[in-house]
PAGULUM-447723 format. One record per atom (N, C-alpha, C, O, CB): residue in three letters; x, y, z. Coordinates in steps of 0.1 Angstrom, whole numbers, plus 5000, padded with zeros to 4 digits. Glycine has a CB too. Layout:
N
AlaXYZ;...
//
This chain:
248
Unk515051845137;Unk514651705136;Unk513251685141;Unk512851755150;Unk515651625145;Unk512651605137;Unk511351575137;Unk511351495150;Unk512051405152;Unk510951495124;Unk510351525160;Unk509851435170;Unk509051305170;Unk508351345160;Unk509251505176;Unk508851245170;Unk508551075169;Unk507751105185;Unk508251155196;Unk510550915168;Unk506151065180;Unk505151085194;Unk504350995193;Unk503950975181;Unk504351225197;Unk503850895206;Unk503050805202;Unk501150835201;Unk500550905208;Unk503450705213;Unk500850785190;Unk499650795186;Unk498750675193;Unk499150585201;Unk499750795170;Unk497350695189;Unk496550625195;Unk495250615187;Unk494250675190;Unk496450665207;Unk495350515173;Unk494450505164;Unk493650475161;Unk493650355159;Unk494450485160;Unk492350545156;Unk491250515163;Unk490750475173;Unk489850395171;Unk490950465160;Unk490950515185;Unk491250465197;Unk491450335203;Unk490950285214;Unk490650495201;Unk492250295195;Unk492350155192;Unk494250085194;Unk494550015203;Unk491750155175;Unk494850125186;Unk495750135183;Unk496950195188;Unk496750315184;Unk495550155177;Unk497950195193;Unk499250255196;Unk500250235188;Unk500950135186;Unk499650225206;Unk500350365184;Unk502250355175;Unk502650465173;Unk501850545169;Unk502650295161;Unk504050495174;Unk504950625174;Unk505150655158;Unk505750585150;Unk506550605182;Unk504350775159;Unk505050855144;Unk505050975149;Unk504651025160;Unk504150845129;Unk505651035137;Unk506551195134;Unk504851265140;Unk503651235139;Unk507251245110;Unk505651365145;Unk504551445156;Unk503751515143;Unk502551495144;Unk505351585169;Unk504051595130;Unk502651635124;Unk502051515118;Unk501451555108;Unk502751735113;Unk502051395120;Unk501351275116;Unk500251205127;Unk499151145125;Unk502551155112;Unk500651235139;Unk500051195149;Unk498951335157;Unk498251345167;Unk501351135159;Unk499151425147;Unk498151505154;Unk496951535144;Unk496051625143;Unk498751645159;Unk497151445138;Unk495851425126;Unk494551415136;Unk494551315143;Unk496051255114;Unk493551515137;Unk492351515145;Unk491351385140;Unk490351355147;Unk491651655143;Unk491651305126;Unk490851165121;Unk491151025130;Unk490550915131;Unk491251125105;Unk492551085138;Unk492750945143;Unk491750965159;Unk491850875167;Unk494750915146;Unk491151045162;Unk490651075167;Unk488951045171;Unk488450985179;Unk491151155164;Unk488451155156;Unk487251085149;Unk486950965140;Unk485850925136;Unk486851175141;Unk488250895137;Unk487950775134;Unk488350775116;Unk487750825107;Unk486250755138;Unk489550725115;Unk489950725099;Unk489850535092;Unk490350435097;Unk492050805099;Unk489050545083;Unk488550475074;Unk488750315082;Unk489250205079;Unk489350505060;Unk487550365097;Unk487850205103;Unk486950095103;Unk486650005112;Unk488250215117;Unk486550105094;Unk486049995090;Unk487349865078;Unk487649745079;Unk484550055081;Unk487749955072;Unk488849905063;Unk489749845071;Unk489949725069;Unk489450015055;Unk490449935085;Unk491349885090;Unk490649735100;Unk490849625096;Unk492050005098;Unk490049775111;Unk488949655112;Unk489149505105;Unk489649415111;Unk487649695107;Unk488549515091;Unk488649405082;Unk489849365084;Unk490049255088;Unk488449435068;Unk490849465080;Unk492249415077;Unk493449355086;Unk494449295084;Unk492849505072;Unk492649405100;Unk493249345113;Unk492749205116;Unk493449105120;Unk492849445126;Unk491049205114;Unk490749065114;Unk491248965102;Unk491648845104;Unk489349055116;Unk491149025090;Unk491848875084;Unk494048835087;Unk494648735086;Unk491348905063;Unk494348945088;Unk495748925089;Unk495548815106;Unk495948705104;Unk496849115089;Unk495148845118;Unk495048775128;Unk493848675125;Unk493148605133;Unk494948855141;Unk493648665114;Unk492648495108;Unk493748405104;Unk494148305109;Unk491448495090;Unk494248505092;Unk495448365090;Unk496448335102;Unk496948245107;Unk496548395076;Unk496348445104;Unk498148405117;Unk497648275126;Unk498448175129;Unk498548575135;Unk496048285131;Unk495548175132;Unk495048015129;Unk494847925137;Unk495148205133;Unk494848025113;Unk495047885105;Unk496447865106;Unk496447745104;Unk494547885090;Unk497647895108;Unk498747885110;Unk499547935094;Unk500647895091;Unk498947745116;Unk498848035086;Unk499548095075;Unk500348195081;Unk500048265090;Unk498848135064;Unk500948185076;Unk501748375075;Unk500948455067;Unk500548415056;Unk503448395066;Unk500648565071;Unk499848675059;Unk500848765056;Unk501548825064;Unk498448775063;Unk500848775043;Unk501748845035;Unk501448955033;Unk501248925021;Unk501948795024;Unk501249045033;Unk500649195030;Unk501349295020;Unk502349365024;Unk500649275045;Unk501049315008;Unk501349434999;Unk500749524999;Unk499649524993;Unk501249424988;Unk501449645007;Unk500449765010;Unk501249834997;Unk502449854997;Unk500549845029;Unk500149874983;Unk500149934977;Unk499950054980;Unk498850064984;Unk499749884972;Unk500750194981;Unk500050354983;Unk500550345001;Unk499850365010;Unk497650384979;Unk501750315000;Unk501650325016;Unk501850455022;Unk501650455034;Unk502650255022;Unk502250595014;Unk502450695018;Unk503250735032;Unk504450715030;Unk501350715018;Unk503050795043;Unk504250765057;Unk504350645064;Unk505050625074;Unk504150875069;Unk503250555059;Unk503450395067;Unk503050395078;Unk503350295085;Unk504750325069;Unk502250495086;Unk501450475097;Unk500950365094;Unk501650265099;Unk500550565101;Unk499750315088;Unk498750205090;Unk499950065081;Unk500049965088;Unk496750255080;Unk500550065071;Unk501749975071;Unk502149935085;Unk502049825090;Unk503050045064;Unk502650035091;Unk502949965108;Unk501949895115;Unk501949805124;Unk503050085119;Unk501049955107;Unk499749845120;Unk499849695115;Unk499649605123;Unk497649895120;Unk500049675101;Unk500349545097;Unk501049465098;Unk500949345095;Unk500349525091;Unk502449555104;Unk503749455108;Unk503149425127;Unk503249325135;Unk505849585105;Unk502649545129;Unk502549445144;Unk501449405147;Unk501149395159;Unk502849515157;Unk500649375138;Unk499549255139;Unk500049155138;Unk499549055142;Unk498449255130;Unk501049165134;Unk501849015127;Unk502348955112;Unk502948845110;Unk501048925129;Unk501949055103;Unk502249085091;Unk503449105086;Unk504149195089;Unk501749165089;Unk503848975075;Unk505249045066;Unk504749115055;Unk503749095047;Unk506448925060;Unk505549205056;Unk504949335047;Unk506249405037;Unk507249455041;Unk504449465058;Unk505649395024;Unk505949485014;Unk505249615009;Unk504149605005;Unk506149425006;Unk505949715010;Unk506049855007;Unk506049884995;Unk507149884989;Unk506949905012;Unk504949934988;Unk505049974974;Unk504650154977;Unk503550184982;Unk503849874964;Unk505650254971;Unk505450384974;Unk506550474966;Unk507750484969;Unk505550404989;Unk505550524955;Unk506450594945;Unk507050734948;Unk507950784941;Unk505750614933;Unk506550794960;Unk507050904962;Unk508550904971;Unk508450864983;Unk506050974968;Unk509450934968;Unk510650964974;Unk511051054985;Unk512251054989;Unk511150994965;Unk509851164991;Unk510151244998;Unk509751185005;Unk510451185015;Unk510051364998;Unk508451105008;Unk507851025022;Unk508850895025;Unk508950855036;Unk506050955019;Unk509450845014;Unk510050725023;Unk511150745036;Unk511850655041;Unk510650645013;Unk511250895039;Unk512050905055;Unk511350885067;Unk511750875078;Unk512651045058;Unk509650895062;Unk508950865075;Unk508450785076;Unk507850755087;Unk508150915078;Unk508650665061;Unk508450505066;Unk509550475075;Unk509450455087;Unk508450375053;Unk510450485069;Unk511350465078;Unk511850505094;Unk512550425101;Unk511750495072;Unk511250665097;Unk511550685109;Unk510250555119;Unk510450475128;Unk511450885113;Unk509050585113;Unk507750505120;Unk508450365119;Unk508550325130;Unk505950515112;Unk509050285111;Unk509750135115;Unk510650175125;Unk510350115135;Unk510750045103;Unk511350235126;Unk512650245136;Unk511850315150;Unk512350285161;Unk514050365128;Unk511250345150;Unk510750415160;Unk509550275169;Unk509250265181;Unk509950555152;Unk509150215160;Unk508550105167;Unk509350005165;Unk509049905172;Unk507250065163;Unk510149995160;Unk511049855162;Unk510049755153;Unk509549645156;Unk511349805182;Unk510049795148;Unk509249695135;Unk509949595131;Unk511149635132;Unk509049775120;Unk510049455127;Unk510649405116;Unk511049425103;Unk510349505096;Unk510249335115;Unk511949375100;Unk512449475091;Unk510949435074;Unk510349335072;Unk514949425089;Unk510949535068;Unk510549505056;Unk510749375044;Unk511749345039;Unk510749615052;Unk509649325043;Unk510049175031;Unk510749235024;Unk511949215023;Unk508849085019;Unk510149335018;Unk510249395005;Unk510249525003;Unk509949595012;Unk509349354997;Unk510549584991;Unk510149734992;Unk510149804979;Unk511349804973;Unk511149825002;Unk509349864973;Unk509549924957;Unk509450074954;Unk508350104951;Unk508449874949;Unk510150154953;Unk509850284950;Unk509650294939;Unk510350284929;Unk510750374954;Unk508050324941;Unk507650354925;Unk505850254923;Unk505350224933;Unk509350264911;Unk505450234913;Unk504050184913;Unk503750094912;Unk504450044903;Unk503450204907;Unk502850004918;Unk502449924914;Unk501649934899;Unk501150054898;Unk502049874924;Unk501449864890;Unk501049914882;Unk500249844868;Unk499449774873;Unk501949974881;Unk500049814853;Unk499649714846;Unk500949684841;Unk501149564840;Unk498349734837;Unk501849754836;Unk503249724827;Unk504349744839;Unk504149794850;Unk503449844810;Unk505549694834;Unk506649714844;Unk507549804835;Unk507849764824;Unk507349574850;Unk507949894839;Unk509149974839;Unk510049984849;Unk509750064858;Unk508850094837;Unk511049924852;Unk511549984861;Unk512650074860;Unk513250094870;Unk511849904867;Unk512850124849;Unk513950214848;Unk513850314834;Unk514450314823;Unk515350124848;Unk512450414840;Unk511950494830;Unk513350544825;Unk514550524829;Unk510850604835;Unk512850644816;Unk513750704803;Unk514650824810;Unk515850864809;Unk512550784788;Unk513650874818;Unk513750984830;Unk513351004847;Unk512651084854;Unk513051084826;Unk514150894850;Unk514250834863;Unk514650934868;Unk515650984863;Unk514950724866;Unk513950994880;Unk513951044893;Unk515851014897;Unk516050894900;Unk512750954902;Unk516851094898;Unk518251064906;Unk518051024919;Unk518850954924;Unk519251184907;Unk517451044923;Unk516951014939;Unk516650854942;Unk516550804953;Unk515451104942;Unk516450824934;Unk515250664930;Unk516050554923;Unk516050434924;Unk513750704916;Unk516850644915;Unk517850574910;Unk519550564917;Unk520650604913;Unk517850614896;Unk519150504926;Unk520650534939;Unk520250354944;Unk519150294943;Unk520250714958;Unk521650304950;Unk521550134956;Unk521150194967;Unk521250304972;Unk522950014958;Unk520650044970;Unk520250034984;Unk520950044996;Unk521849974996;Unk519849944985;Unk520650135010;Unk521750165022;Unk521350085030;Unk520150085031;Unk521950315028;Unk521750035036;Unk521149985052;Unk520049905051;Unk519349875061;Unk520550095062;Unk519849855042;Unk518549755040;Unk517249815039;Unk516149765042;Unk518449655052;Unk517749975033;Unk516650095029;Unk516850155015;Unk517950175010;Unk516750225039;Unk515650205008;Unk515950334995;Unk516950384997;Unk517550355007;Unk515050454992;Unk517350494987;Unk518450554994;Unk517850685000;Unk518250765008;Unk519850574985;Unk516450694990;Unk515750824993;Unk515250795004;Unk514250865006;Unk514750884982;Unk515350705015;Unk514550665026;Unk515250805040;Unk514650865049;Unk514950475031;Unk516750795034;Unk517650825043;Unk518150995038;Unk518951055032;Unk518950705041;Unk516751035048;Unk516751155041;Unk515751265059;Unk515651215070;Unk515551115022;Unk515351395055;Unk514551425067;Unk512951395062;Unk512351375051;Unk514851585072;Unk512451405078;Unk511151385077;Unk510151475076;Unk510151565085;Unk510751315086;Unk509551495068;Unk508651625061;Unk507051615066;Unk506751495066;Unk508651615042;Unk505851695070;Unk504651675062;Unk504151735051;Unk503051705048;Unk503851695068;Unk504751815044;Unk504651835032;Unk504751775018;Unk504751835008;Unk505151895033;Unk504751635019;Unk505651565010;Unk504851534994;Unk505351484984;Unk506051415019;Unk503251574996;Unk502751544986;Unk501951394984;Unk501651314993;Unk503651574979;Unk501951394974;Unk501451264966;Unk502451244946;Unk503151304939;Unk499351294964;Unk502051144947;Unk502451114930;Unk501551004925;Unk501150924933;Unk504151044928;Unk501251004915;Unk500950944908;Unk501150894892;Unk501550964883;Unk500250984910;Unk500750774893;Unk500950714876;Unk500650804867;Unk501450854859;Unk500050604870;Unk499350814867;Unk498750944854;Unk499851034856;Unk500551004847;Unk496951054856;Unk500451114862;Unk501251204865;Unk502651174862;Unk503251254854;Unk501151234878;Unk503251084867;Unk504651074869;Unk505150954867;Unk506050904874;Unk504951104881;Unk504450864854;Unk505050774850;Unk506250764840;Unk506750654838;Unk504350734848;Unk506550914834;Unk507850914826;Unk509350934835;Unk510550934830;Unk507651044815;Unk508950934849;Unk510150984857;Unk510250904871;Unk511150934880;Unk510051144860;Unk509550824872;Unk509350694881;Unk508850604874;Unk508150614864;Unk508450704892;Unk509550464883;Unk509550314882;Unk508350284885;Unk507650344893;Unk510350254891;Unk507950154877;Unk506650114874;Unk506849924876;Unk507849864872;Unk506150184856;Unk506049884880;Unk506249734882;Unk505049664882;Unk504049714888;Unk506949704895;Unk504849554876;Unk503749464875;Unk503749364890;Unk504549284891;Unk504049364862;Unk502749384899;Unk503049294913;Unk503349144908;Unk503849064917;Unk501549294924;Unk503149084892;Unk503248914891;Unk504348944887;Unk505048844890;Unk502148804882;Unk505349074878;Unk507349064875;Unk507649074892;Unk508649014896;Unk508249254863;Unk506849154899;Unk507149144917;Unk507749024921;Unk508949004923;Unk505649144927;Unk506748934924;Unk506848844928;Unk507648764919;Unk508048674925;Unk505748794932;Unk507948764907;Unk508948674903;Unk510148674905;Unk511048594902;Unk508948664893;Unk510248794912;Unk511948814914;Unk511948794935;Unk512948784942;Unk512549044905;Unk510448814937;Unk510748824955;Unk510348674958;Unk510848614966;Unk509648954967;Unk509048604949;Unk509248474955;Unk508848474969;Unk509348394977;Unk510748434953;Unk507848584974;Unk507048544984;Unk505448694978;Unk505248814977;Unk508248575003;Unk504748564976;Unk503448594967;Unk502348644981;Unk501848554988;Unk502848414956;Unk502148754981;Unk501048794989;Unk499848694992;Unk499448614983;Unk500548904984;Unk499448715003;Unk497548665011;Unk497348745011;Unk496148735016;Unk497048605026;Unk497548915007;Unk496848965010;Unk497449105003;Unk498449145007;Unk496548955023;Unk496749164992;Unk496749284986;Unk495949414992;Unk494749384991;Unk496449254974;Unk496149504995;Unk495849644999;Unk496149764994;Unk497249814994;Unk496149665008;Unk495049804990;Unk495649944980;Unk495350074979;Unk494350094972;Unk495449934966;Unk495650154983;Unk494450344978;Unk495850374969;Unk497050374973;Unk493950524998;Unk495550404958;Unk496150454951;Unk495750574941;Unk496550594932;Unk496450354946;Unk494950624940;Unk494550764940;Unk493550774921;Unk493350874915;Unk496250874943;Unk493250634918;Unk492550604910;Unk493250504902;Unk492550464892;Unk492250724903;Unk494050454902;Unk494950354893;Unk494450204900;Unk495250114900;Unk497050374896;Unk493150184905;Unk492950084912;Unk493049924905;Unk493249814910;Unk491850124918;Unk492549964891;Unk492349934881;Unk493849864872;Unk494049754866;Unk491550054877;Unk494549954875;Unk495449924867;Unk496549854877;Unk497549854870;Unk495750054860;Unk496849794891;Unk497549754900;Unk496749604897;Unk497349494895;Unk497449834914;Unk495549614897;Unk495049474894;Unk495349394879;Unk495849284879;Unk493649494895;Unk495149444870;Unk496049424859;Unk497249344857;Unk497549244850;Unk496349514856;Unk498149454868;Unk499249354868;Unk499749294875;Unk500949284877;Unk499849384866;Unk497949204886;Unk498349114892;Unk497148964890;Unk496748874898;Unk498649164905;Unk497048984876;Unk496348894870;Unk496848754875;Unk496248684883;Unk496448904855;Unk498248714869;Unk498448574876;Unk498548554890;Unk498248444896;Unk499648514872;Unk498948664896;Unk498948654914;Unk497248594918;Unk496948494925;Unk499448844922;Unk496548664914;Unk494848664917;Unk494248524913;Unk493448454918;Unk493948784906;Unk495248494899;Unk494748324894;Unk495048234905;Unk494248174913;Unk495548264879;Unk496848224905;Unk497248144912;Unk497248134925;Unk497548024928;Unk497948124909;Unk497148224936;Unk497548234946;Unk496248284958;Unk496048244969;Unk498648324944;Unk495348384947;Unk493648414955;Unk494248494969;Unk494248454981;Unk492548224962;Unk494848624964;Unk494648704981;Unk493648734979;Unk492948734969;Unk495548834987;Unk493548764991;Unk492648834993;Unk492548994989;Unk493749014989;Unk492548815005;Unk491849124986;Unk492149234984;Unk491149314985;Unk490049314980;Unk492549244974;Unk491649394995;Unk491449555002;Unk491449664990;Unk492549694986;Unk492849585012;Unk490449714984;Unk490449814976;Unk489949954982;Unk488849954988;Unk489549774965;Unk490450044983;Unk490050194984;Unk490050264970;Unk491150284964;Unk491150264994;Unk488550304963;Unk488150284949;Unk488150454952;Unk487450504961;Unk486350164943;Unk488950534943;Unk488350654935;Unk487550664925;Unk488050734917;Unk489050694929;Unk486550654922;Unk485650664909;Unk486250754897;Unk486550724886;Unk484150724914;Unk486150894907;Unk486050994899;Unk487951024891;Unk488251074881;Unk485251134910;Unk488650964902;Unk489950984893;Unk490050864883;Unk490350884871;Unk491350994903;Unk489650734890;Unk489950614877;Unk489450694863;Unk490150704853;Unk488750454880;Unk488250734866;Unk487250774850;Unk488650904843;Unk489350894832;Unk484850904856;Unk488650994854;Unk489651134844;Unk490551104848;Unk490951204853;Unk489551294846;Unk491451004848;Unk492850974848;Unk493050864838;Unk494050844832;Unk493350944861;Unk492050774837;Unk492550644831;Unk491550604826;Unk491750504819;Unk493050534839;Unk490450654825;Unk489150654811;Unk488150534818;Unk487050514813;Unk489950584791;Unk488550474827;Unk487750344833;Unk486950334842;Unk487350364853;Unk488350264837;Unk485350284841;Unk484850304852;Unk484650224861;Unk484850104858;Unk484050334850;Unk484350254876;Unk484650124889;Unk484149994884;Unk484649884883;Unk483650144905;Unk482450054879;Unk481649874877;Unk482849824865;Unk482549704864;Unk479249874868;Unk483949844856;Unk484449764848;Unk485749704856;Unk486649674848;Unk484549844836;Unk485949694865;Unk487049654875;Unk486249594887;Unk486949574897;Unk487949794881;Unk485349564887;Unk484549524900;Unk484249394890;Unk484349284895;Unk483149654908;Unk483649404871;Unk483349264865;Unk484449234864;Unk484549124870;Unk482749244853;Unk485549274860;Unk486649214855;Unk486749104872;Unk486348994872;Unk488149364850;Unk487249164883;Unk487349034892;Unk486448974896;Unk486648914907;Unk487749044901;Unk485248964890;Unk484848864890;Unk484448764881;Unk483748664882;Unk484348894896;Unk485248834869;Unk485448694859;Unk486948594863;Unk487448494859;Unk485748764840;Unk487448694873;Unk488748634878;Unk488148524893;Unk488848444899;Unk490048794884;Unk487048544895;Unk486348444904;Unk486348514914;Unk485448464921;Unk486948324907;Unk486648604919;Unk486348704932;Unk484948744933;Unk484348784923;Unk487148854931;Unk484548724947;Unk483748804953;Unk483848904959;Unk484748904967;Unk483348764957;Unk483049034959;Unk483049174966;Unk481949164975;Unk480949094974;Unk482849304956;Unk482549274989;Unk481849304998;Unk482049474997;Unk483149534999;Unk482349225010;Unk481149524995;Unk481649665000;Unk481049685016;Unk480149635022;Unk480849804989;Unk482149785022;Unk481649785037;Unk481849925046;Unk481849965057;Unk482549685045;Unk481949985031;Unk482050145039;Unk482250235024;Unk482850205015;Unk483850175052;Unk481450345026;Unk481950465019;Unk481850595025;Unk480950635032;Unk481250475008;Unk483050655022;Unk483350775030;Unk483650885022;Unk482850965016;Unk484550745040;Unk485150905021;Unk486150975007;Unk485850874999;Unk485050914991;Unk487950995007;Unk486350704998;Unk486250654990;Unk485450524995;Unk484950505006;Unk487250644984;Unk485450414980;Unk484750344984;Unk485450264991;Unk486550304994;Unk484050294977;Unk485250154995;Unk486050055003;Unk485149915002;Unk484049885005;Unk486250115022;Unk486249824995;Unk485749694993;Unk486949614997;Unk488149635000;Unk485149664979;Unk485749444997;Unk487049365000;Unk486449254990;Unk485349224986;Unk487449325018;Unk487649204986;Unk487249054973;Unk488248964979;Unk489348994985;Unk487649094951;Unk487648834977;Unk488148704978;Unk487748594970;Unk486548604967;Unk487948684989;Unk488248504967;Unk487848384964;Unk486648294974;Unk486848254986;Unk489048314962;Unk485548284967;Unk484848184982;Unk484848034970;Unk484547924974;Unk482348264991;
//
């Protein structure tokens, strides 16, 4: 069984996750904090105008930094196509006593919705237990990988965030995403969310996978929102880029 040890993030932060998660030497030297920064101050902006901020953490992977949004004050939905990591969203909620999740999708955010490819994953395709996946309820690994759309869209669920919200009926303030080049294509399929609603959005940009995975380059996703009326800030480049767009 996996130990649950409290971390200390960016030296900033406190929260209990699975001990090979918390001995990551970046939380240390400092993992992509400028991004988090941003995202702490606008989620405690709105809590302050008196909104609720809604948070769609697209690519949440073991939900360390997901956690930091539920206890900033954040209701938060979970978008995460891989099935072997969702035991360590789960142990890191239970382990901090999180509120429980809005929402939760195994599988992509994405431009089209599938939700019940031709060759669905058995694992993925199981009801819901305990107000979890069923693949949640499982052990906690660091080995668990990654997945992706280009990769693994004939055998995982695929969802448009605006078919999302038509069925959850609580429309994000605030979109967040690293998704490993599909950045492009999550926006897509949240054209009407972006019209009607204006979150705000947190991009962690791949260049080089968008182009050899999905043929598209950043500057054509950077015009596209801003024919949608968004403005960009970029405010860090590291691994990736890191922007933020809003309506002004």
């Amino acid at each position: 069984m996996t130990e649950m040890v409290k971390a200390r993030l960016n030296g900033k932060w406190d929260i209990i996750l699975p001990e090979h998660r918390a001995a990551r030497p970046e939380w240390t030297t400092g993992w992509e904090p400028e991004r988090l920064d941003a995202l702490e101050s606008e989620i405690k902006d709105q809590i302050s105008k008196g909104q609720t901020p809604v948070v769609y953490d697209i690519g949440t992977e073991e939900g360390d930094m997901t956690g930091l949004y539920a206890q900033w004050g954040a209701s938060v939905h979970a978008f995460e196509p891989n099935p072997r990591v969702w035991p360590n969203i789960k142990a890191i909620w239970e382990a901090n006593n999180l509120p429980p999740l809005e929402g939760f999708f195994v599988g992509f955010a994405a431009a089209k919705t599938d939700i019940r490819p031709e060759n669905i994953e058995a694992i993925i395709d199981q009801p819901i237990v305990d107000g979890w996946p069923f693949c949640a309820h499982g052990e906690v690994i660091g080995d668990h990988g990654f997945r992706t759309i280009a990769e693994r869209s004939g055998d995982t669920p695929s969802v448009r965030i605006d078919d999302y919200v038509s069925l959850t009926e609580e429309p994000p303030t605030i979109i967040t995403m690293d998704v490993e080049g599909a950045e492009f294509e999550v926006l897509k399929g949240a054209e009407l969310i972006l019209e009607q609603f204006s979150p705000v959005v947190f991009i962690s940009v791949h260049p080089e996978f968008m182009f050899k995975d999905y043929g598209t380059y950043e500057a054509d996703m950077h015009l596209w929102l801003r024919q949608q009326g968004y403005t960009g800030r970029h405010f860090a480049y590291d691994h990736e880029h890191h922007w933020e767009y809003r309506k002004i």
